[in-house]
Biopython code that builds the backbone (N, CA, C, O; Angstrom):
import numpy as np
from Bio.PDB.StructureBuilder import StructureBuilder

atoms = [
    (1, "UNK", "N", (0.820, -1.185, 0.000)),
    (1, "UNK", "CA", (0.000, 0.000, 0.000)),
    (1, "UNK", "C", (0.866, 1.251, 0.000)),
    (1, "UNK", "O", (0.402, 2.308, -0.428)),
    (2, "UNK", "N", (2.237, 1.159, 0.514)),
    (2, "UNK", "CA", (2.677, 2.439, 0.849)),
    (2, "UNK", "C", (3.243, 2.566, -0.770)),
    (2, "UNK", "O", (3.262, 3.660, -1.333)),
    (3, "UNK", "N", (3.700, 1.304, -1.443)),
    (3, "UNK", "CA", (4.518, 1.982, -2.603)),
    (3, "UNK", "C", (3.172, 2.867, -3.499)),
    (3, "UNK", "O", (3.307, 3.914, -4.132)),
    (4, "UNK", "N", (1.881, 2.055, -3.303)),
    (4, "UNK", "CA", (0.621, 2.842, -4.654)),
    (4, "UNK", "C", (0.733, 4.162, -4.207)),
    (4, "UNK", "O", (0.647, 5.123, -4.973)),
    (5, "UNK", "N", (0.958, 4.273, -2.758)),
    (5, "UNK", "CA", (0.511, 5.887, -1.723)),
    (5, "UNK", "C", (1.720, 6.834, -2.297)),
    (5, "UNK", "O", (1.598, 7.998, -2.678)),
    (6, "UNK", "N", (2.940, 6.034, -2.264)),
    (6, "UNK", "CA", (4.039, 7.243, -2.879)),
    (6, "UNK", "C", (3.953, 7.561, -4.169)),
    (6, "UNK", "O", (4.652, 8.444, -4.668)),
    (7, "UNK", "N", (2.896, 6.717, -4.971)),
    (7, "UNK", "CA", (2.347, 7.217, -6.942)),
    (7, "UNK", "C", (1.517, 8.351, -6.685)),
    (7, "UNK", "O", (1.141, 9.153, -7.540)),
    (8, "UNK", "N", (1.266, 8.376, -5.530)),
    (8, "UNK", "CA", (-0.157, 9.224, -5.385)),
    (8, "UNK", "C", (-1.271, 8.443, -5.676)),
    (8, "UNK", "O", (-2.243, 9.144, -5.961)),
    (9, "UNK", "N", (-1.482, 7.253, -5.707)),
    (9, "UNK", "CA", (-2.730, 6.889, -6.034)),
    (9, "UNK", "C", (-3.767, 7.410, -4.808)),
    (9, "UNK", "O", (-3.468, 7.855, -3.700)),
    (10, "UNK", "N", (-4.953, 7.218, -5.345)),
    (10, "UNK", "CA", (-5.992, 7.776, -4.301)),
    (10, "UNK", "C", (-7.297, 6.390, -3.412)),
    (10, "UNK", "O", (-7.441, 5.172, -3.526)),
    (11, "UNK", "N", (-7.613, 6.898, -3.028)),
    (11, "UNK", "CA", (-8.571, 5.640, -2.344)),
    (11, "UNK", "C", (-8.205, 4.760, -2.274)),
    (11, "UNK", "O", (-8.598, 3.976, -3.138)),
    (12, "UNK", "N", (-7.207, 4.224, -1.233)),
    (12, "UNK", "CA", (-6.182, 2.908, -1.313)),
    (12, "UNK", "C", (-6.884, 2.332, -0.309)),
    (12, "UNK", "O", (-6.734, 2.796, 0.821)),
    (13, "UNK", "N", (-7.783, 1.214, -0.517)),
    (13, "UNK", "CA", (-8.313, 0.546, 0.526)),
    (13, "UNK", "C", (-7.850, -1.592, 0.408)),
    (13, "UNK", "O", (-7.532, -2.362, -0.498)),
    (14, "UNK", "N", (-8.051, -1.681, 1.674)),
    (14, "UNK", "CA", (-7.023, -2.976, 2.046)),
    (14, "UNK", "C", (-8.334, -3.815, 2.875)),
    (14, "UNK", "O", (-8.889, -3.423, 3.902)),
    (15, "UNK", "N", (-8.698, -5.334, 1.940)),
    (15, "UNK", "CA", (-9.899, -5.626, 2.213)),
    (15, "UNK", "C", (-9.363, -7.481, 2.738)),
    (15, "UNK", "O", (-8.635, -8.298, 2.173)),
    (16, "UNK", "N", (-9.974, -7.523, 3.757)),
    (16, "UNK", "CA", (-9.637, -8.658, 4.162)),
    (16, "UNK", "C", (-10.639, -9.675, 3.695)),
    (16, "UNK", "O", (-11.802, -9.672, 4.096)),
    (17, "UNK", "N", (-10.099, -10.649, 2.733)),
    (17, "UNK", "CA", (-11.238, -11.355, 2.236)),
    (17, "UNK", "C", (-10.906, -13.462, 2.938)),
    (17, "UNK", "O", (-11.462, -14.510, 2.608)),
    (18, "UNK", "N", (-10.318, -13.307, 3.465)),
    (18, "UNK", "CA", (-10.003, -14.393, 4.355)),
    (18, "UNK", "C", (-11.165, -14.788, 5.173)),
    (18, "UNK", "O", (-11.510, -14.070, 6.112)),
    (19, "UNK", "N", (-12.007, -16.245, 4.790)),
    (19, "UNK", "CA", (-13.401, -16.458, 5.394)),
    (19, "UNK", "C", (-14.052, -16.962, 4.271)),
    (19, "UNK", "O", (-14.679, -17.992, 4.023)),
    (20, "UNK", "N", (-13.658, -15.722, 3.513)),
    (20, "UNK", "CA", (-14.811, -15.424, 1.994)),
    (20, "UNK", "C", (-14.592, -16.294, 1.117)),
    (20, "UNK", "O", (-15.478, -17.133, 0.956)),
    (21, "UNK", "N", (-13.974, -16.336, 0.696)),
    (21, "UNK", "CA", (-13.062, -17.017, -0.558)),
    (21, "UNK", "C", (-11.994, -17.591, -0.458)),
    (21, "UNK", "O", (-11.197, -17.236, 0.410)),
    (22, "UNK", "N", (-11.728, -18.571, -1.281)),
    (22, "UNK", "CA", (-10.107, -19.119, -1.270)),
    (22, "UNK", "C", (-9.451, -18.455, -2.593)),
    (22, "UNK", "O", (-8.352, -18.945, -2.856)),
    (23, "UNK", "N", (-9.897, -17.427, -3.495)),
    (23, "UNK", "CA", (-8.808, -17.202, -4.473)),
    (23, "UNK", "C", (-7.895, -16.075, -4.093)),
    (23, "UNK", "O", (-7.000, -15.802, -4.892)),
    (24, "UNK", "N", (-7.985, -15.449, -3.091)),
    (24, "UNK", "CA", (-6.831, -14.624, -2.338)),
    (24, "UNK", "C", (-7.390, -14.429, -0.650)),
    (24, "UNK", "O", (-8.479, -14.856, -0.264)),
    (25, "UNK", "N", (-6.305, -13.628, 0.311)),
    (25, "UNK", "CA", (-6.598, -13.569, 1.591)),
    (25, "UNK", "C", (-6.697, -11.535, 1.250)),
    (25, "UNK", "O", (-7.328, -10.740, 1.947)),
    (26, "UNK", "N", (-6.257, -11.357, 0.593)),
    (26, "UNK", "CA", (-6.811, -9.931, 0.460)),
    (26, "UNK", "C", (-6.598, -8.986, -0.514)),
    (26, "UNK", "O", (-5.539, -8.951, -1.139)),
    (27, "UNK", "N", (-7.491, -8.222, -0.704)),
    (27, "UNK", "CA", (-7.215, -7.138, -1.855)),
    (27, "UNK", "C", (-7.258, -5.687, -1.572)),
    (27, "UNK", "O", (-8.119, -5.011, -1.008)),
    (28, "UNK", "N", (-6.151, -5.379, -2.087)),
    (28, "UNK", "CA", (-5.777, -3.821, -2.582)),
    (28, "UNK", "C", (-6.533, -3.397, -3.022)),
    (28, "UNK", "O", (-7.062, -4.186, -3.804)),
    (29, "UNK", "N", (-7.000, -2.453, -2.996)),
    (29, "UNK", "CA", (-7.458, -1.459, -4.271)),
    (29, "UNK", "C", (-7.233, 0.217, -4.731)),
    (29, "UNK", "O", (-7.578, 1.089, -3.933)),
    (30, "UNK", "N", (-6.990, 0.367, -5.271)),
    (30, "UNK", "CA", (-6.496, 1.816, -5.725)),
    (30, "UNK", "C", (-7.339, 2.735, -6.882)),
    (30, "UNK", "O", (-8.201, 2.200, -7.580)),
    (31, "UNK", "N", (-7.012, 4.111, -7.001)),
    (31, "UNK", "CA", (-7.559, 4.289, -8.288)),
    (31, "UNK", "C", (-6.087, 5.434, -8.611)),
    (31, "UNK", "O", (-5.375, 6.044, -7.814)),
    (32, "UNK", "N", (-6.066, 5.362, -10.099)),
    (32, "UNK", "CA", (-4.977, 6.270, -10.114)),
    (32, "UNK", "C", (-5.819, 7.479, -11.201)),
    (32, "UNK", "O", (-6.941, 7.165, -11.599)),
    (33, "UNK", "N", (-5.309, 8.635, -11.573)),
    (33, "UNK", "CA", (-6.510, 9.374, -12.060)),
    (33, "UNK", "C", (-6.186, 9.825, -13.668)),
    (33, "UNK", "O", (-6.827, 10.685, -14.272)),
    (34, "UNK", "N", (-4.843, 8.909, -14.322)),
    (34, "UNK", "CA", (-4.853, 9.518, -15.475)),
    (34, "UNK", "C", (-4.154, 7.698, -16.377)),
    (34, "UNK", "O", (-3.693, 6.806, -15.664)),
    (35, "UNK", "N", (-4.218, 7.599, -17.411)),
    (35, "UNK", "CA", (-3.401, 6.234, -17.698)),
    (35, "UNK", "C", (-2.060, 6.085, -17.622)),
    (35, "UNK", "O", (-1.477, 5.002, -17.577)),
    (36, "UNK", "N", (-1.408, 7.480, -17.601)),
    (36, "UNK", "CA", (0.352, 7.591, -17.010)),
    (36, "UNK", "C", (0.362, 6.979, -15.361)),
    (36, "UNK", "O", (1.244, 6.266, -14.883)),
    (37, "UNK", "N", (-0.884, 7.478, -14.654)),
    (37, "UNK", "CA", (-0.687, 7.249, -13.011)),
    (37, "UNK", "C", (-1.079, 5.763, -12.871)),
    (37, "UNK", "O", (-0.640, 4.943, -12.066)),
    (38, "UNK", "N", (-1.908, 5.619, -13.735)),
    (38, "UNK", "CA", (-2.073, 4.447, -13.499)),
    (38, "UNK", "C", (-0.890, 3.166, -13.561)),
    (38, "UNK", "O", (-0.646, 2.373, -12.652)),
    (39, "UNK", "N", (-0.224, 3.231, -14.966)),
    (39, "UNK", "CA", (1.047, 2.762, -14.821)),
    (39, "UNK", "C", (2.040, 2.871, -14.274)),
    (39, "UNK", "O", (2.760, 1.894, -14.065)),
    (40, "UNK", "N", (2.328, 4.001, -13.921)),
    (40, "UNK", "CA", (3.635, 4.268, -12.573)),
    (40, "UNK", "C", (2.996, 3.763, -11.271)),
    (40, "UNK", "O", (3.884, 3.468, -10.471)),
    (41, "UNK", "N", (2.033, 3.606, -10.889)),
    (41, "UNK", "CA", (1.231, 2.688, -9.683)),
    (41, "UNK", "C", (2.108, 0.903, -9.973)),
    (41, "UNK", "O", (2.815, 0.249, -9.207)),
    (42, "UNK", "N", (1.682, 0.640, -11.274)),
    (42, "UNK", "CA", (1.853, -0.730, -11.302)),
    (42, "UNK", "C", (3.064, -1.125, -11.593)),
    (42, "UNK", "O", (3.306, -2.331, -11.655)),
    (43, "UNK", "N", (3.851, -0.360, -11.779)),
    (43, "UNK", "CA", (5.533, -0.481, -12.358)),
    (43, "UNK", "C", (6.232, -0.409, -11.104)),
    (43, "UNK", "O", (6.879, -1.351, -10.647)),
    (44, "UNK", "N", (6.094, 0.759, -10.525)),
    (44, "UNK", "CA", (6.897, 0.868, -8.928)),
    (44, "UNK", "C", (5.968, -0.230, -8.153)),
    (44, "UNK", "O", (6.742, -0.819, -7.399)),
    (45, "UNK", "N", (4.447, -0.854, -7.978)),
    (45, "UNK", "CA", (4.664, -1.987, -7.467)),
    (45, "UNK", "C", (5.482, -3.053, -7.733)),
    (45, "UNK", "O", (6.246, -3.549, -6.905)),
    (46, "UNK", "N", (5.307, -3.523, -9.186)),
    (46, "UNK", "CA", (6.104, -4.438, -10.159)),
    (46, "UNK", "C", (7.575, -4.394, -9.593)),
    (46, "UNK", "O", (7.972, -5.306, -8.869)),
    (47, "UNK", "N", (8.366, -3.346, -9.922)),
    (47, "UNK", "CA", (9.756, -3.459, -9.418)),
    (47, "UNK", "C", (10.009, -3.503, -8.096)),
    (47, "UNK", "O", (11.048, -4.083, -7.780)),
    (48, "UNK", "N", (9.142, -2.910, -6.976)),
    (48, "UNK", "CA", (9.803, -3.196, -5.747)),
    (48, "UNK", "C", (9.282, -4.183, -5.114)),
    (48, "UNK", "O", (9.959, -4.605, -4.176)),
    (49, "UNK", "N", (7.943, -4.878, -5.391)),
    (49, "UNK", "CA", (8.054, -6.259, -5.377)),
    (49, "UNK", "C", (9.064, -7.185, -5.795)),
    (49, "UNK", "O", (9.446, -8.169, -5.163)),
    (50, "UNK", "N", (9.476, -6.777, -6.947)),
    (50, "UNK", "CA", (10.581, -7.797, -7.398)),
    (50, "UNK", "C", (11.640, -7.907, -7.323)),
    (50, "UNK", "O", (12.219, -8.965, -7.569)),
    (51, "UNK", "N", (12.421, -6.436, -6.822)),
    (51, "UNK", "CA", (13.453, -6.491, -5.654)),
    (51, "UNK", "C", (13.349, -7.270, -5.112)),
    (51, "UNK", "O", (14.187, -8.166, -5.209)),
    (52, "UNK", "N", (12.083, -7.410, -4.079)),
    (52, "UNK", "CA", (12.134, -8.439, -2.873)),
    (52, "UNK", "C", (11.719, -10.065, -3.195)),
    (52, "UNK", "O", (11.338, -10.945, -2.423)),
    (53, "UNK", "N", (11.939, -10.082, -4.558)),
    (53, "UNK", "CA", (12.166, -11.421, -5.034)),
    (53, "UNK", "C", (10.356, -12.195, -5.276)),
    (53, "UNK", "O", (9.939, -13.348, -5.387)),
    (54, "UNK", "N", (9.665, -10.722, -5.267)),
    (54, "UNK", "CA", (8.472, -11.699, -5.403)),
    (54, "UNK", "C", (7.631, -11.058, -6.755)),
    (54, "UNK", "O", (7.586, -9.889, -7.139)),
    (55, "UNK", "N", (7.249, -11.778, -7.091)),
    (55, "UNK", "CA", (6.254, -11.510, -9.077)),
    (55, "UNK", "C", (5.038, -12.079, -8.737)),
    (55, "UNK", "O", (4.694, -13.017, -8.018)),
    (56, "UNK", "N", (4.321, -11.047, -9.635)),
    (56, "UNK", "CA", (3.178, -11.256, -9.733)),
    (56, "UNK", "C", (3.010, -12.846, -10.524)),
    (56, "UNK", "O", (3.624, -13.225, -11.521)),
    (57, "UNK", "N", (2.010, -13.582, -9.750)),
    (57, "UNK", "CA", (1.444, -15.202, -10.412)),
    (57, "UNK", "C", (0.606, -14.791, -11.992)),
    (57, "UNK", "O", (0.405, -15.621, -12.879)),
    (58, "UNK", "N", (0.131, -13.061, -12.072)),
    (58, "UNK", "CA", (-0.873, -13.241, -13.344)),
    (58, "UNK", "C", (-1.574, -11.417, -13.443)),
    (58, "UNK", "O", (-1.925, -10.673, -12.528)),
    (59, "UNK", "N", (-1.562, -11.260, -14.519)),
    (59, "UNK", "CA", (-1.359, -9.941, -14.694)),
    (59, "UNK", "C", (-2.655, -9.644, -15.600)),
    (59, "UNK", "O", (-2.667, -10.391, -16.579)),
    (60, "UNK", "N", (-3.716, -8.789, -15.552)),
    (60, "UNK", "CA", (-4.895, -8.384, -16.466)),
    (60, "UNK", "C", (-5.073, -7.229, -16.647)),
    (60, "UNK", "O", (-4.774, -6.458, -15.735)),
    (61, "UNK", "N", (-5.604, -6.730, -17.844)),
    (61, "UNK", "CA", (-5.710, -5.815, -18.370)),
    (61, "UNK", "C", (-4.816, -4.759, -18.522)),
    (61, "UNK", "O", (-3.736, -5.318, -18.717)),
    (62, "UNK", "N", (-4.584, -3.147, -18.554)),
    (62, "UNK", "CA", (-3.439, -2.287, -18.627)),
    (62, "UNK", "C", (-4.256, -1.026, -18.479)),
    (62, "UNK", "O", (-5.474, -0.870, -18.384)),
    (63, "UNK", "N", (-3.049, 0.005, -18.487)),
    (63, "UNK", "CA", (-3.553, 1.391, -17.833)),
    (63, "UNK", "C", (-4.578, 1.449, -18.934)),
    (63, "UNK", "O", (-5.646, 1.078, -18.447)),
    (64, "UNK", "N", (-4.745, 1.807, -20.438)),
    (64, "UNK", "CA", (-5.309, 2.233, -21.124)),
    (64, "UNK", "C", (-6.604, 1.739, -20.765)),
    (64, "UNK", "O", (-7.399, 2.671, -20.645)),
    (65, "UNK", "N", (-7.096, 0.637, -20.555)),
    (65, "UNK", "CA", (-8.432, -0.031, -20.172)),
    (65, "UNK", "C", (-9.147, 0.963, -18.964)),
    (65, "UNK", "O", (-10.337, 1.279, -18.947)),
    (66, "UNK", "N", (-7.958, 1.430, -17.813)),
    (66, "UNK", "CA", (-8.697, 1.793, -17.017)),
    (66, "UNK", "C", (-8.864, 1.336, -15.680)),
    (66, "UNK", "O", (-9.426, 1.848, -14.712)),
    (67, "UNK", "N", (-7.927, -0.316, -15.916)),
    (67, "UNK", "CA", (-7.823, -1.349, -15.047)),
    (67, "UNK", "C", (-6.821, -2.510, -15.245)),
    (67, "UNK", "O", (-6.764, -3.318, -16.171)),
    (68, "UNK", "N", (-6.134, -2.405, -14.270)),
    (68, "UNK", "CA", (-4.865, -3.405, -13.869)),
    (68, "UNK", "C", (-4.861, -4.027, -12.561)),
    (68, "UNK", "O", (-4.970, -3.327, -11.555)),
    (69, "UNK", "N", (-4.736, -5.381, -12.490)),
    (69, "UNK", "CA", (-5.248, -6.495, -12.066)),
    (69, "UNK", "C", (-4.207, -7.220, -11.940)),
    (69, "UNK", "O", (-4.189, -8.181, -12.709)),
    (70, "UNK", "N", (-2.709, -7.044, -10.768)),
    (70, "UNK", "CA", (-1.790, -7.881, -10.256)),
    (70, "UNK", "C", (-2.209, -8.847, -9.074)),
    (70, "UNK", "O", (-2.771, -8.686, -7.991)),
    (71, "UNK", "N", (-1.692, -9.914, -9.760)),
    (71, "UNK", "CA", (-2.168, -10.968, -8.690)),
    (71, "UNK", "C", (-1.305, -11.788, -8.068)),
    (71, "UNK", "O", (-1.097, -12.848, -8.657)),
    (72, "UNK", "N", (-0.841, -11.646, -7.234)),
    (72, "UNK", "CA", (0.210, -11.962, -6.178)),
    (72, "UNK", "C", (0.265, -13.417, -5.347)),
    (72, "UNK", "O", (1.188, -13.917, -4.705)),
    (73, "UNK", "N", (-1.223, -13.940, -5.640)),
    (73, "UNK", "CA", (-1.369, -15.277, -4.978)),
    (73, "UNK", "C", (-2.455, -14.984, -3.951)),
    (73, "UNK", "O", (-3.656, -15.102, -4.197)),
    (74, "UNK", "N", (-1.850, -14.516, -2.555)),
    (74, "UNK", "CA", (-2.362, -14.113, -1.355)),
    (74, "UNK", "C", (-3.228, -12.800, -1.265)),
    (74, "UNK", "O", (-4.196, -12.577, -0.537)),
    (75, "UNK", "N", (-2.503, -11.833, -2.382)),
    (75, "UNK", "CA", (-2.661, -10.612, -2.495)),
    (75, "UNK", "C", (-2.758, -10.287, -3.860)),
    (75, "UNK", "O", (-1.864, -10.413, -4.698)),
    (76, "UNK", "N", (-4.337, -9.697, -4.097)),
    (76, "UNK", "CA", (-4.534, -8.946, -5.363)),
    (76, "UNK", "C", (-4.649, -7.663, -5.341)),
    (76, "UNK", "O", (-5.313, -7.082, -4.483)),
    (77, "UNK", "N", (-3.959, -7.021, -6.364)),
    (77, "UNK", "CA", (-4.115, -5.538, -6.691)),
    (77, "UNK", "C", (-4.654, -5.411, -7.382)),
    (77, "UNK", "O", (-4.461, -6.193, -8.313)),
    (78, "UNK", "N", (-5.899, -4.247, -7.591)),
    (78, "UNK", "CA", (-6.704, -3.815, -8.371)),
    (78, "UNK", "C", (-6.284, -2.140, -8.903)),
    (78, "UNK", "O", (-6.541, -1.191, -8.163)),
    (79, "UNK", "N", (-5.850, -2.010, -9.792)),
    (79, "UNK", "CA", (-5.481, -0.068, -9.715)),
    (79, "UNK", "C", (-6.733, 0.198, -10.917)),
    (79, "UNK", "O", (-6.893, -0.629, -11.815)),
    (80, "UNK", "N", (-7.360, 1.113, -10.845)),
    (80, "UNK", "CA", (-8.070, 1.397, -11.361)),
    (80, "UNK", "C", (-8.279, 3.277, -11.673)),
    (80, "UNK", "O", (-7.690, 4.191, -11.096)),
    (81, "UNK", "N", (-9.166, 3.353, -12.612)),
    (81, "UNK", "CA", (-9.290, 4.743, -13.005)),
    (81, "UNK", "C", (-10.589, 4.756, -12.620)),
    (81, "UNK", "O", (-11.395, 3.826, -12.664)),
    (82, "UNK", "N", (-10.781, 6.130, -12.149)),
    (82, "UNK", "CA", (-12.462, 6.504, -11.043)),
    (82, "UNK", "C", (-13.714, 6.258, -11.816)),
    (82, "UNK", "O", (-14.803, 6.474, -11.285)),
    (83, "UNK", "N", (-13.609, 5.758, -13.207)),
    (83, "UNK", "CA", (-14.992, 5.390, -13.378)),
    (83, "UNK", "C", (-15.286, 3.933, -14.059)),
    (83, "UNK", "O", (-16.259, 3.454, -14.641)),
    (84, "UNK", "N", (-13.974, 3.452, -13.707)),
    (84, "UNK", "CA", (-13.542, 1.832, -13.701)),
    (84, "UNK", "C", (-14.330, 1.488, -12.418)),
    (84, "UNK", "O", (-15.360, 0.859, -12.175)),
    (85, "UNK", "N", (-13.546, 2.067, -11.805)),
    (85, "UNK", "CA", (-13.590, 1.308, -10.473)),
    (85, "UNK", "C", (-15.123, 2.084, -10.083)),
    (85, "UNK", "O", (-15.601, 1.205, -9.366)),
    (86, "UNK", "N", (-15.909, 2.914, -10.112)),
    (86, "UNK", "CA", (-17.426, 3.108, -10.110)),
    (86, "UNK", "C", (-18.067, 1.976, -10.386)),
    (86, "UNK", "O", (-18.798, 1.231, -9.733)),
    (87, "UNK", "N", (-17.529, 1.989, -11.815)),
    (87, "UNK", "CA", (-18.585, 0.761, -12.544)),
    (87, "UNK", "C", (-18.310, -0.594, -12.009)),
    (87, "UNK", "O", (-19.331, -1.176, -11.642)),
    (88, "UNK", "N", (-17.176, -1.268, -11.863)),
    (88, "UNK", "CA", (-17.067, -2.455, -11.149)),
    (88, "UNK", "C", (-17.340, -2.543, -9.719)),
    (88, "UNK", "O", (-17.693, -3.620, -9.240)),
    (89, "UNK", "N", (-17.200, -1.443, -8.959)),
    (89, "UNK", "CA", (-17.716, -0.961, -6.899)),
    (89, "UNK", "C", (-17.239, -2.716, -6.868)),
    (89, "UNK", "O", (-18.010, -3.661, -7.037)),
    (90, "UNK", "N", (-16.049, -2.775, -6.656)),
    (90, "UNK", "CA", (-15.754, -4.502, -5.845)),
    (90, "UNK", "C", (-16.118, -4.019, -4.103)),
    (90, "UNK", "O", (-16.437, -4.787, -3.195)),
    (91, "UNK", "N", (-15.956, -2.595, -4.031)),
    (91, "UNK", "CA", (-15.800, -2.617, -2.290)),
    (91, "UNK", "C", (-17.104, -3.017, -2.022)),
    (91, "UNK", "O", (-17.435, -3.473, -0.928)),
    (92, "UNK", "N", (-18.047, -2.837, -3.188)),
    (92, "UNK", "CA", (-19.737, -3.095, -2.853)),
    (92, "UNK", "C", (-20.105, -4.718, -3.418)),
    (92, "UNK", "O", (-21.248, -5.152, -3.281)),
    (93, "UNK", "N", (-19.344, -5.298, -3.866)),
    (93, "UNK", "CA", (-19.250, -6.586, -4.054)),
    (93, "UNK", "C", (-18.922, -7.670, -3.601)),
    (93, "UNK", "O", (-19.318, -8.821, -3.788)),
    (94, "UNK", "N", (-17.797, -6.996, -2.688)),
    (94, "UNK", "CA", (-17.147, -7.992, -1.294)),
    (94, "UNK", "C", (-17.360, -7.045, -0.108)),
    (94, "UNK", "O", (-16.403, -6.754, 0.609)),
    (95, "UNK", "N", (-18.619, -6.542, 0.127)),
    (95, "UNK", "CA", (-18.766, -5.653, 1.136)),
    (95, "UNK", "C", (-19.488, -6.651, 2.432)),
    (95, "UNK", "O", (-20.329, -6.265, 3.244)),
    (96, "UNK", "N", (-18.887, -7.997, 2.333)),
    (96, "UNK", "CA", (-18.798, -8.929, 3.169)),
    (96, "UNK", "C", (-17.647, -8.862, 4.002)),
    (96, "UNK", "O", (-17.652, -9.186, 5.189)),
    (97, "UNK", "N", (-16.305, -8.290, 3.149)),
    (97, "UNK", "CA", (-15.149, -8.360, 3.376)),
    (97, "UNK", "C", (-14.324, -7.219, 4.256)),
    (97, "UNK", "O", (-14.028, -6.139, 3.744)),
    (98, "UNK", "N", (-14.056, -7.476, 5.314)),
    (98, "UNK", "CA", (-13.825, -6.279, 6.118)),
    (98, "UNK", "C", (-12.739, -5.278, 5.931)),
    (98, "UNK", "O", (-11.568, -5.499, 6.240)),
    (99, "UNK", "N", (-13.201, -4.102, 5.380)),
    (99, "UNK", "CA", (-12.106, -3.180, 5.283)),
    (99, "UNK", "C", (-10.716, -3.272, 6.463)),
    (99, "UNK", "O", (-11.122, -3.708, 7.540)),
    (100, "UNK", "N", (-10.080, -3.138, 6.464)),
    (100, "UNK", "CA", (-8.569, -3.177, 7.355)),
    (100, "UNK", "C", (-7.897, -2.035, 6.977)),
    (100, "UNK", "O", (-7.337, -1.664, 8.008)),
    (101, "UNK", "N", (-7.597, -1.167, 5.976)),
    (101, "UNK", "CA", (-7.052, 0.288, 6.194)),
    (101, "UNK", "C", (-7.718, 0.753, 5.040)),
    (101, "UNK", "O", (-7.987, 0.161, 3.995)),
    (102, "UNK", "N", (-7.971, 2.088, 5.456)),
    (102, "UNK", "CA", (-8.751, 2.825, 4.181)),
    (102, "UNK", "C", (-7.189, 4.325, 4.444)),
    (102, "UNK", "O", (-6.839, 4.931, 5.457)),
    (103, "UNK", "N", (-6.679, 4.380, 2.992)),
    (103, "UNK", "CA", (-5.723, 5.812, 2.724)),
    (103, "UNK", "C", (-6.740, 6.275, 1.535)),
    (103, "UNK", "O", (-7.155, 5.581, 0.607)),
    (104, "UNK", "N", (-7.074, 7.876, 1.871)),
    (104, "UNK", "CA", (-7.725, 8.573, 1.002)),
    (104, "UNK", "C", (-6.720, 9.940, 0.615)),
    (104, "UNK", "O", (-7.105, 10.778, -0.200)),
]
sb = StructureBuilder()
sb.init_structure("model")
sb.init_model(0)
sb.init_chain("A")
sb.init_seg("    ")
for serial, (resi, resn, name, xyz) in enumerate(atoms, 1):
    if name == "N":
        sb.init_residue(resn, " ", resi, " ")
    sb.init_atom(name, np.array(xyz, "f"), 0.0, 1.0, " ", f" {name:<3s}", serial, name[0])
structure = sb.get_structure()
């Protein structure tokens, strides 16, 4: 969360989905507000994850869409652009799933 927070991404919320589901224990979510922010979100995750020796298991879509979708295993990232992430509302989709930090 802190590397999306130093892109500036905005609405960085951290959802504990452990209970819910078995295809991750939790998800990120972000929105970044232009398709440049959006990719410097997922690149400085990308590389300083992979400093620390860990890669994404599976990678969807790209900034231009609006939506990028790193999937870490345990941990999915969602970065999204504000009317991506409107139209998909996952926080209102897994709103089973208990928020654990909200950065605005």
């Amino acid at each position: 969360m802190d590397i999306a927070a130093d892109k500036k991404a905005a609405d960085i919320v951290l959802m504990d989905l452990r209970g819910i589901t078995t295809m991750a224990d939790y998800f990120v979510i972000c929105s970044g507000e232009s398709t440049r922010q959006i990719q410097a979100i997922v690149d400085d995750v990308t590389e300083n994850l992979r400093a620390e020796g860990v890669r994404p298991l599976h990678r969807e879509g790209d900034s231009d869409s609006g939506w990028v979708l790193l999937d870490y295993g345990d941990v999915v990232l969602h970065v999204f652009a504000p009317t991506e992430r409107d139209y998909y509302r996952l926080e209102r989709m897994w709103k089973a799933a208990p928020v654990m930090l909200r950065v605005q």
